[in-house]
N, C-alpha and C positions, 0 to 999 in steps of 0.2 A: 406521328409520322411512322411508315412503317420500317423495317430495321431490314437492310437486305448482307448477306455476305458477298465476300470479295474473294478471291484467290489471287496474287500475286504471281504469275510467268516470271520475275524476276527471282525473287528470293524464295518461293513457296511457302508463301507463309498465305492465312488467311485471318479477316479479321473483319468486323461488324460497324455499319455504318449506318446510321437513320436519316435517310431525307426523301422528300416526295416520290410520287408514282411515274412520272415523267421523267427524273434528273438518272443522270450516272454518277458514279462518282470515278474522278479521272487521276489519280495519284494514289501507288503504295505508302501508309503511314508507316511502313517500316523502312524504304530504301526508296522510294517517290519517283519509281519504275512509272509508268504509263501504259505498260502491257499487263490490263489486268481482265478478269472474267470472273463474270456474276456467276457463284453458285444458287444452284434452281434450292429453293427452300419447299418444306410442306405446309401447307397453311396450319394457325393453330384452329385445332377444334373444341370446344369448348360443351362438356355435358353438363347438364342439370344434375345435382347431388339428392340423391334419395334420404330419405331421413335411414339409419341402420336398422329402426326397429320394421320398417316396412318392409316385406316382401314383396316379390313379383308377382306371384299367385293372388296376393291380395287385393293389389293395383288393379289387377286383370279383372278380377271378381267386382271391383267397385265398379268399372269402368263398362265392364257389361252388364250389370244393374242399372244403373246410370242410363243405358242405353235402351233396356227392357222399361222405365219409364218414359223415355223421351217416345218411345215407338204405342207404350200403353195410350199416349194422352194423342196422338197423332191419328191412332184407331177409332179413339172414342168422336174425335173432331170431324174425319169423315163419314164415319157412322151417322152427323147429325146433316150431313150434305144432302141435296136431293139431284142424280145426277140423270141428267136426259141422253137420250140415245137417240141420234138423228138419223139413225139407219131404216 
């Protein structure tokens, strides 16, 4: 479930509650005010971890290599096409 915050109008206080995408939650756990508002949260984003001995330069290099084959073998495959011109 995801975890949304509170802010309290009554006592100023804020504090963390998890339940679904549709519910509110309608009671301060500190003082069980009913004048409360949801703080806007930032999603979490989550990156893939590089191994430390990797560089960037290198990724880059494999990754255009990588790419100089896939386009070598795509050349060679139309090369063996025979293509008509209906002009």
């Amino acid at each position: 479930m995801p975890k949304y915050v509170y802010k309290c109008n009554g006592c100023d206080e804020h504090f963390e509650v998890y339940h679904g995408m549709n519910e509110t939650h309608e009671k301060c756990i500190f003082c069980s005010a009913i004048d409360l508002n949801r703080v806007p949260q930032m999603p979490l984003l989550k990156r893939s971890v590089e191994p430390k001995d990797s560089k960037v330069g290198e990724r880059v290099e494999a990754a255009i290599e990588e790419n100089r084959a896939i386009l070598k073998q795509a050349r060679k495959e139309a090369s063996r096409e025979y293509y008509r011109d209906d002009n």
